[in-house]
C-alpha positions in Angstrom: 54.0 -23.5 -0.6 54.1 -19.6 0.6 51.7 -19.0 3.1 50.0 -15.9 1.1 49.6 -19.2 -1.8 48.1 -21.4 1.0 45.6 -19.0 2.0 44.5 -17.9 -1.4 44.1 -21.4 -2.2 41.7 -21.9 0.9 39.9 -18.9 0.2 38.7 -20.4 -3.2 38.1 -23.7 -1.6 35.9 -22.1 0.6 34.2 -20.0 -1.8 33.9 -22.9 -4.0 32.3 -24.7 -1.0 30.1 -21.9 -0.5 28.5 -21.8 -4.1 28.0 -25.3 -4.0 25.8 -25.2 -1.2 24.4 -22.2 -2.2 23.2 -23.6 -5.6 22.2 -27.3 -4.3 19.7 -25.5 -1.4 18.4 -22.8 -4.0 17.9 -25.9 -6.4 16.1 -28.2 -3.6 14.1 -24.5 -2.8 13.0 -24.7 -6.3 11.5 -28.8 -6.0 9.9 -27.3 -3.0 8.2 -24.9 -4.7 7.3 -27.4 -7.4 5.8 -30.1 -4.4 4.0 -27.3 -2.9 2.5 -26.3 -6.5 1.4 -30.2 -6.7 -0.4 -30.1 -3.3 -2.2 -27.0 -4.2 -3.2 -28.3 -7.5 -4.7 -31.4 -4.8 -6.5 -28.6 -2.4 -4.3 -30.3 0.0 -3.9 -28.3 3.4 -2.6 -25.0 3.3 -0.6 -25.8 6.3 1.7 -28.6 4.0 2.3 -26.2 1.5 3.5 -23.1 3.9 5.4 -25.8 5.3 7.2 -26.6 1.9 7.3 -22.7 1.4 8.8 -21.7 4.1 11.6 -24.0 4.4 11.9 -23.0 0.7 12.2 -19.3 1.7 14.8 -20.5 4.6 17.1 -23.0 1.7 17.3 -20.1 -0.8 15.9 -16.6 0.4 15.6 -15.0 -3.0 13.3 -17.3 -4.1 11.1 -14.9 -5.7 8.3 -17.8 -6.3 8.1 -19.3 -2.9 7.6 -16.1 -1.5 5.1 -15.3 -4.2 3.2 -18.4 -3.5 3.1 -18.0 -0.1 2.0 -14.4 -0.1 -1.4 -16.2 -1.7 -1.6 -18.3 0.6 -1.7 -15.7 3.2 -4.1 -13.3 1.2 -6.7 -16.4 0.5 -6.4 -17.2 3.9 -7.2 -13.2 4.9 -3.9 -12.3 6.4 -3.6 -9.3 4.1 -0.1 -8.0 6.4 2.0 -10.8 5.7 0.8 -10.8 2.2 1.8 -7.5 1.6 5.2 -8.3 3.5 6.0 -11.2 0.6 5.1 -9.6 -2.4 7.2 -6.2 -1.8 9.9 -9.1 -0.9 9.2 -10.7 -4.3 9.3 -7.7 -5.6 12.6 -6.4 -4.0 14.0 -9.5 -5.6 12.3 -9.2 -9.4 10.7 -5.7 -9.6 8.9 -6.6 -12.9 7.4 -10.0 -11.8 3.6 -9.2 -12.9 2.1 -11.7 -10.7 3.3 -10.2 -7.2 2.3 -6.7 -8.7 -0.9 -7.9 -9.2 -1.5 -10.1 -6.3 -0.2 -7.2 -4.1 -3.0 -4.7 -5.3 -5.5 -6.9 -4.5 -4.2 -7.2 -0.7 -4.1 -3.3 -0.6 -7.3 -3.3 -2.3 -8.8 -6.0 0.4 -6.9 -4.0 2.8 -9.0 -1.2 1.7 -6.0 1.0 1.3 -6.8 1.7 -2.0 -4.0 4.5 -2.8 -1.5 2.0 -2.4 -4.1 -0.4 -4.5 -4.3 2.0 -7.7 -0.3 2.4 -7.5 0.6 -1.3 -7.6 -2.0 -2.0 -10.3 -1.1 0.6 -12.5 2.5 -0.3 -12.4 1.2 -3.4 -14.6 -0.2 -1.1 -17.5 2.9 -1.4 -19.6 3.1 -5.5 -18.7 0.7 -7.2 -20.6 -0.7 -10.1 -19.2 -0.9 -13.7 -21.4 -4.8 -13.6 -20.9 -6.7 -10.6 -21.8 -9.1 -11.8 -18.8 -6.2 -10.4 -16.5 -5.8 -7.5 -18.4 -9.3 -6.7 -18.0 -9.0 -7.2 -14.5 -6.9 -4.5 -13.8 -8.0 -1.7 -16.2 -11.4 -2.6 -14.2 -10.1 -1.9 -10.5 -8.4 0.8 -11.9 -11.3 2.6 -12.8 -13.3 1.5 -9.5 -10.8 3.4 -8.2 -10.4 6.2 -9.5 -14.0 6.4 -10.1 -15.5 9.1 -8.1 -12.3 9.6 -6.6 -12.4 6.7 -5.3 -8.9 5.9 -4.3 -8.5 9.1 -1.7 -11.8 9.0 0.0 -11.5 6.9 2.8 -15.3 5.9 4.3 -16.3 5.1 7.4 -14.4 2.2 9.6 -11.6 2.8 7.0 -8.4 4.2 7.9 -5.5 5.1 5.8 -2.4 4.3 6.5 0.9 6.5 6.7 1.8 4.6 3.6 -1.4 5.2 1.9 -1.6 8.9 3.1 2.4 9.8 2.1 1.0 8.6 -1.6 -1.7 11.3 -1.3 0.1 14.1 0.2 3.5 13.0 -1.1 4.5 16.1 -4.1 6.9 13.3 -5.1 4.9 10.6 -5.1 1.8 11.7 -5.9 3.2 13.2 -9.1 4.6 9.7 -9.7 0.8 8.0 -9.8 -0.2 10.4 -11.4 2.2 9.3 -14.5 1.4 5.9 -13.9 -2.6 6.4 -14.2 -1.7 8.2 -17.5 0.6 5.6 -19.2 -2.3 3.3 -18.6 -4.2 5.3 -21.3 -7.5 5.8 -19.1 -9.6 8.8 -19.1 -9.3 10.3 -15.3 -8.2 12.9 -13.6 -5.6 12.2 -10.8 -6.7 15.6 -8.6 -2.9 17.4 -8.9 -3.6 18.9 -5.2 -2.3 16.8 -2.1 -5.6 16.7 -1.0 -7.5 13.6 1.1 -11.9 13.6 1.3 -11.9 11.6 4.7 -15.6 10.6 5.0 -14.0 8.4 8.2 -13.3 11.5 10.4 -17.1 12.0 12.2 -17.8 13.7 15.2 -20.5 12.5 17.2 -21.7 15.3 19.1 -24.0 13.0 21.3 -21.4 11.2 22.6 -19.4 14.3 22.8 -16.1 12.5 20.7 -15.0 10.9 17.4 -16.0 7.9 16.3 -13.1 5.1 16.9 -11.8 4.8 13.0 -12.0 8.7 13.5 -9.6 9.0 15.9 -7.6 6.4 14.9 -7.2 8.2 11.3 -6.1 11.3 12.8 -3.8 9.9 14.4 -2.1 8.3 11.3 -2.6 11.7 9.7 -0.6 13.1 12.5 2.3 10.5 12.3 2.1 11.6 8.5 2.1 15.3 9.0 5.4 15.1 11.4 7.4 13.2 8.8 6.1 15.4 5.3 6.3 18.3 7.6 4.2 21.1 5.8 4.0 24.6 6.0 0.4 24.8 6.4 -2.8 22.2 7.1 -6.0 23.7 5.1 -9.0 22.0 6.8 -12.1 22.7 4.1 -15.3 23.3 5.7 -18.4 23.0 3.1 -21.6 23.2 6.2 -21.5 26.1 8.7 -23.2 23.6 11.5 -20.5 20.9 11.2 -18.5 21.6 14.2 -16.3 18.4 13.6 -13.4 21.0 11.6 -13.1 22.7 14.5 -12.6 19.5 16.9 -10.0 18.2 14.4 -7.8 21.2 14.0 -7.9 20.9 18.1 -7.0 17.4 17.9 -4.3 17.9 15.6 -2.8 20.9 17.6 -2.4 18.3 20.4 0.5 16.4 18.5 2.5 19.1 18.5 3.5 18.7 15.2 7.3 19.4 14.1 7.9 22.7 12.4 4.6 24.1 13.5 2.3 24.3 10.7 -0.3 26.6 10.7 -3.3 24.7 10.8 -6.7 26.5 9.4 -9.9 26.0 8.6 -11.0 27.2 5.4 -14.9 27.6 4.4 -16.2 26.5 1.1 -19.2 28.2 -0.3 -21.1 25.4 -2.8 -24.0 27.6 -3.2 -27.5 27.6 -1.5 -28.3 23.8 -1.0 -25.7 21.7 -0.1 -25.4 17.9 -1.6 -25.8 15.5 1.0 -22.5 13.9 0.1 -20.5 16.8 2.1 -22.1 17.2 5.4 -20.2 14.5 6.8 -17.0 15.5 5.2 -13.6 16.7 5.7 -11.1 17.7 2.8 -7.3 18.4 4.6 -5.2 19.7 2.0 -1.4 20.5 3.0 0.8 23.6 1.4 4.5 23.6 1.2 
């Protein structure tokens, strides 16, 4: 036999070798998922069934189920990260799958990065559920938030990621939930403006310093500023005695930020008595 013969002919031995294996581990990955569904069903340990899971994951790595499955685990158990981390997996692997879509914007939400929250659970608007419990669900924590703006004001002790704040600031991607909260049929306004109420950035003038979610959210929004790189940072002052604008413009100045953007601050007249709501309050907006 020619040698060029002899070689093709191994090559599809191999490769017949290959998708063998392949479909015997992704099969044995499937009674995995199947035992580990059994144990659940028998509030067995959650240890034994990340076990089963996870050897699952190793036998057939697009096993869209085990890593769904396991992502639940993590979230019940409060280990929102590695949640998140499955379900984008699952979701790399079967974009439409509505339970990863919904299970991760309830780790966002939990998370309390609730941009990232109202963009995974509108994504499920065109994908009726079976139950009209589920569908309920979600119109319901879409309107939380997006109820008093909800999903862009971050409160105290809550910090936005650079994910979260991209979303926000984003032209791109902010025009993109925007669509999404619209094809959901609901009555709210997604503000068009990349613009972020952070009720999280306090200065304390007693102790002379930001509060510690503070300063760890301006430092996000500076890691979010280098890579969006505006042309301008508008920070909105609405109370002539809250020095705090001031301090973060100084703050930001610091990170010497690429392309220079001229950072201001900009007053906001309201009229003669100010609601409470906006003396501990800083709106950044960002021009391009």
């Amino acid at each position: 036999m020619p040698i060029r013969n002899i070689f093709y002919f191994t090559a599809l031995q191999l490769l017949f070798v290959f998708n063998t294996y392949a479909n015997t581990s992704c099969e044995l990955a499937n009674d995995l998922v199947k035992h580990a569904n059994e144990l659940h069903d028998k509030n067995a340990l959650a240890q034994d069934q990340r076990s089963l899971l996870l050897e699952a994951i190793h036998l057939c790595p697009e096993n869209a189920d085990a890593h769904n499955n396991l992502a639940n685990l993590f979230g019940a158990e409060g280990n929102f990260n590695l949640a998140v981390q499955h379900f984008k997996q699952v979701l790399h692997i079967a974009p439409l799958m509505k339970e990863a879509l919904f299970g991760l914007g309830k780790a966002y939400y939990d998370q309390r990065q609730f941009p990232l929250s109202l963009q995974a659970y509108t994504k499920l608007c065109p994908l009726n559920f079976n139950s009209q419990k589920d569908n309920d669900h979600v119109f319901q924590k879409i309107q939380q938030l997006l109820s008093n703006e909800r999903y862009r004001v971050p409160k105290q002790d809550e910090v936005l990621s650079v994910d979260s704040l991209k979303l926000l600031y984003s032209r791109t991607q902010h025009e993109a939930l925007r669509d999404q909260v619209a094809r959901c049929g609901i009555k709210a306004t997604v503000i068009p403006t990349a613009m972020v109420l952070f009720k999280n950035i306090i200065y304390d003038p007693r102790a002379n310093g930001f509060t510690l979610s503070a300063k760890q959210q301006l430092a996000t929004l500076a890691e979010t500023l280098a890579e969006l790189k505006p042309r301008k940072v508008e920070i909105h002052s609405y109370y002539y005695k809250n020095k705090a604008p001031g301090h973060v413009k100084a703050e930001l100045e610091k990170y010497n930020l690429p392309g220079n953007p001229t950072i201001k601050i900009k007053p906001v007249r309201l009229g003669r008595f100010l609601p409470g709501a906006y003396l501990q309050r800083i709106d950044i907006t960002l021009m391009w």
